[in-house]
C-alpha positions in Angstrom: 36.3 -0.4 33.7 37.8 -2.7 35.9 36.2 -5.5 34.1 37.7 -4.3 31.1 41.4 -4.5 33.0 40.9 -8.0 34.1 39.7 -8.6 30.4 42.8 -7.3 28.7 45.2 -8.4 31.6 43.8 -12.1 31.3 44.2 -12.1 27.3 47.5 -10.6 27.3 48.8 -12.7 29.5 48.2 -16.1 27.5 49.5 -14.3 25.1 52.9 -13.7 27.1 52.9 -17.3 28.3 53.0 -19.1 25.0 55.5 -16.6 24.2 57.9 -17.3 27.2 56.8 -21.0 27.0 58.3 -20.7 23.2 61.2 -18.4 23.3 62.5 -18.8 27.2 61.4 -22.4 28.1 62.6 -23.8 24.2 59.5 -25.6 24.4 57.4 -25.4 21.1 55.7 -28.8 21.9 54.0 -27.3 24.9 53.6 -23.5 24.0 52.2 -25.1 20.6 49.2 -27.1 23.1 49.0 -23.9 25.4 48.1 -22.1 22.4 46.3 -24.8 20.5 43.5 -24.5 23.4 40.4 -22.7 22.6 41.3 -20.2 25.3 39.8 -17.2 23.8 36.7 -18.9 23.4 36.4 -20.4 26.7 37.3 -17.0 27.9 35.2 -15.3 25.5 32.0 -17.9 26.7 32.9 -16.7 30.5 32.5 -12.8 29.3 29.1 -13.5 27.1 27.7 -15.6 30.4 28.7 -12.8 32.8 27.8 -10.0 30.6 23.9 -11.2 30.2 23.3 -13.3 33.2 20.1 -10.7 33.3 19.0 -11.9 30.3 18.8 -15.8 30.2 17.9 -16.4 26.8 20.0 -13.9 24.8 22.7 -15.5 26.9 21.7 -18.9 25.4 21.5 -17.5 21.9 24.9 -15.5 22.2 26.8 -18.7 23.6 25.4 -21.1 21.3 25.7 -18.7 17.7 29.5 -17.8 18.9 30.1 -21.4 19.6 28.5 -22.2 16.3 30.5 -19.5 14.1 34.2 -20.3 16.2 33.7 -24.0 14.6 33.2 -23.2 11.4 35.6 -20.7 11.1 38.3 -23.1 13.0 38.2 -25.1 9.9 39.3 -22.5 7.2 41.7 -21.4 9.2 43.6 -24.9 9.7 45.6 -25.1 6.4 47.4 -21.3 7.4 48.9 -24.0 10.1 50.7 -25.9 7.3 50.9 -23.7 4.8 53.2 -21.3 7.0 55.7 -24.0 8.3 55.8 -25.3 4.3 56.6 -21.5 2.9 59.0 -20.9 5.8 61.2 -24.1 4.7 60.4 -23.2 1.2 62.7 -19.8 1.9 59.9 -17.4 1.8 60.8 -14.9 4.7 58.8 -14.4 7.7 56.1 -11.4 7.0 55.9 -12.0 3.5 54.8 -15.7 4.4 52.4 -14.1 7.1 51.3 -12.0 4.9 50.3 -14.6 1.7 49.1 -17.0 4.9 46.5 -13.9 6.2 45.2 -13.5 2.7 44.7 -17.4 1.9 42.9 -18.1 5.2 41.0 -14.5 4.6 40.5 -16.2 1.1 38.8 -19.3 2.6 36.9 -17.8 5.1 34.5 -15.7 2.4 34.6 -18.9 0.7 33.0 -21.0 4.2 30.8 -18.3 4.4 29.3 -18.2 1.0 29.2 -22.1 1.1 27.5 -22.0 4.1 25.0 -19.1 3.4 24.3 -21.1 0.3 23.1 -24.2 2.4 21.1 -22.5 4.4 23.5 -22.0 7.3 23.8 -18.1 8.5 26.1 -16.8 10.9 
């Protein structure tokens, strides 16, 4: 339980900061770096390592196939990052853009992971 806690403490609070870094500091250039770190995989690598430090090799396997899938799925999910500034100065409003940006990077997704499946990589 208390693991849980730190868990969702931890997360929420990167959350928060990029947030305040953002809205209260009026610094994107910096809340966009905090936020460009791969912080929830980092973090998530320091749960899987904790979580199965009995078990050596499924720790091994866990790491390295979530380390695998987070880089391929970074790389559909890039264009969303141009795409939404684009629509936004285009006029489309704010959830509808989020909305259209969700389904496109959904969109690519399946479409990494049927090109992958169909060279022979499985995640």
């Amino acid at each position: 339980m208390m693991l849980t806690l730190l868990k969702l403490t931890l997360s929420a609070g990167i959350i928060y900061l990029v947030n305040e870094v953002v809205i209260t500091r009026s610094r994107p250039f910096l809340g966009s770096l905090i936020a460009s770190l791969p912080l929830v995989s980092l973090i998530t690598f320091v749960w899987i390592y904790h979580g199965l430090r009995a078990n050596p090799q499924a720790q091994v396997e866990k790491l390295a196939a979530h380390s695998t899938g987070v880089f391929w799925f970074v790389l559909p999910s890039l264009p969303m990052f141009l795409i939404f500034p684009w629509l936004l100065r285009k006029g489309i409003h704010f959830w509808p853009n989020l909305i259209l940006c969700s389904f496109i990077t959904m969109l690519l997704y399946a479409v990494m992971a049927f090109g992958l499946k169909k060279f022979g990589v499985d995640l």
